[in-house]
N, C-alpha and C positions, 0 to 999 in steps of 0.2 A: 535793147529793150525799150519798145517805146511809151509802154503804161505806165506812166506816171503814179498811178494808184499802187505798184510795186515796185516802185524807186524810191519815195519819200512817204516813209511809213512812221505810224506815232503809236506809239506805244497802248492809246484807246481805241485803236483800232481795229487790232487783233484779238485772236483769241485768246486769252494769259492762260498759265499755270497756276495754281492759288492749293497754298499750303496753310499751314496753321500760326509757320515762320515766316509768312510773306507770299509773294506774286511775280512771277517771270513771266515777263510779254513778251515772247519773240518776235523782233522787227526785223531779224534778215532769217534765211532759212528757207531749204530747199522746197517744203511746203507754204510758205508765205512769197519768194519773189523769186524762188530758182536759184539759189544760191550755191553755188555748188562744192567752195571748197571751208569754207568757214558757215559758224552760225550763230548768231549772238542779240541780244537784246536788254532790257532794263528787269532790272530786282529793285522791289521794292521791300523792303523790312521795317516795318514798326519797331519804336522805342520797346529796349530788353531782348528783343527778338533775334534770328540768326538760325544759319541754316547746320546741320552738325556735321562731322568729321564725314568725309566722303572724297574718293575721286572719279576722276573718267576714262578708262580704262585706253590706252594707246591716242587721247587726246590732250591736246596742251591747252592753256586760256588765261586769258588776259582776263581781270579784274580792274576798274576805272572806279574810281569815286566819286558820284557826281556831288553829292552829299552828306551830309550827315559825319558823325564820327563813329568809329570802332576797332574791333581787335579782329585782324588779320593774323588765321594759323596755315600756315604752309610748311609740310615737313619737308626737311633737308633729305642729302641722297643716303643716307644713314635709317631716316625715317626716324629721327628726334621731331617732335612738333618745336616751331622757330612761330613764336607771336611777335604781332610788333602793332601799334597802336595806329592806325591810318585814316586819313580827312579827304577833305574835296581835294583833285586834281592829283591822287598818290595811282600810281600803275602800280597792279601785283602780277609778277608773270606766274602763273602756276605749270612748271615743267609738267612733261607726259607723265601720263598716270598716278600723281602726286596727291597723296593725301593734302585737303587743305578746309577749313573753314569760315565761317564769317560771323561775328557777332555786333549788335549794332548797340553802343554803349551810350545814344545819342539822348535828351528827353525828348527828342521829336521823330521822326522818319529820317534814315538814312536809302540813301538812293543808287544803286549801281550803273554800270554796264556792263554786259560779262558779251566775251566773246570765243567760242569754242571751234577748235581747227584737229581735224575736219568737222565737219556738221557731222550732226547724230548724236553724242553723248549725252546731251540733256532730255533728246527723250527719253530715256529710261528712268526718268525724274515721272514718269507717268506708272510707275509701279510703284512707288509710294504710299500706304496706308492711306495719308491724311490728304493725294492729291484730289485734285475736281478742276474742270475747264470753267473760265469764269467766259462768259461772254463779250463781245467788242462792247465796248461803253458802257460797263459794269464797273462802279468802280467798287 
């Protein structure tokens, strides 16, 4: 791929998802750069905020902390909910189809990366009540 302008993508560039709990920018993703087997980008979540109990049906993802502090729920293969309290630089692997969520316990912004294999599960993050497309350089 030679376009540089879908190699090295920032998160105000694109066009986010915006919730009432936060904002998902997708910077990789088959409609942003062609991506074709993963898809993933930044979450952002305001102090209190967090997304609730959900999975992605036949997709697995990785969770990154860039920021912030909170409570990580991932249910075991049982489907007990397993919290555990997580900060910058903690990975949360969320197995296929796993119920799991995120709370941001921080007093400021906590910051993600989420990254979802295969692409596709978080669109459906677009049938949402509370969703809306925010614009590139919207903050």
């Amino acid at each position: 791929m030679s376009d540089k302008s879908k190699v090295f993508v920032y998160p105000k560039d694109v066009t986010a998802f915006g919730f009432d709990w936060g904002r998902l920018a997708l910077t990789v993703a088959p409609e942003v750069n062609g991506a074709k087997r993963f898809s993933g980008g930044v979450v952002d979540l305001p102090s209190g905020q967090g997304h609730s109990r959900h999975n992605h049906p036949g997709a697995e993802e990785i969770i990154f902390v860039i920021s912030g502090n909170g409570e990580q729920m991932v249910e075991d293969e049982q489907g007990n909910p397993v919290t555990q309290r997580v900060g910058p630089g903690c990975t949360i692997f969320v197995p296929e189809s796993r119920f799991h969520s995120t709370l941001n316990t921080s007093d400021g912004p906590m910051q993600l990366f989420v990254v979802y294999s295969p692409a596709g599960p978080e669109l459906a993050l677009r049938d949402l009540p509370d969703f809306r497309l925010i614009p590139p350089g919207t903050a």
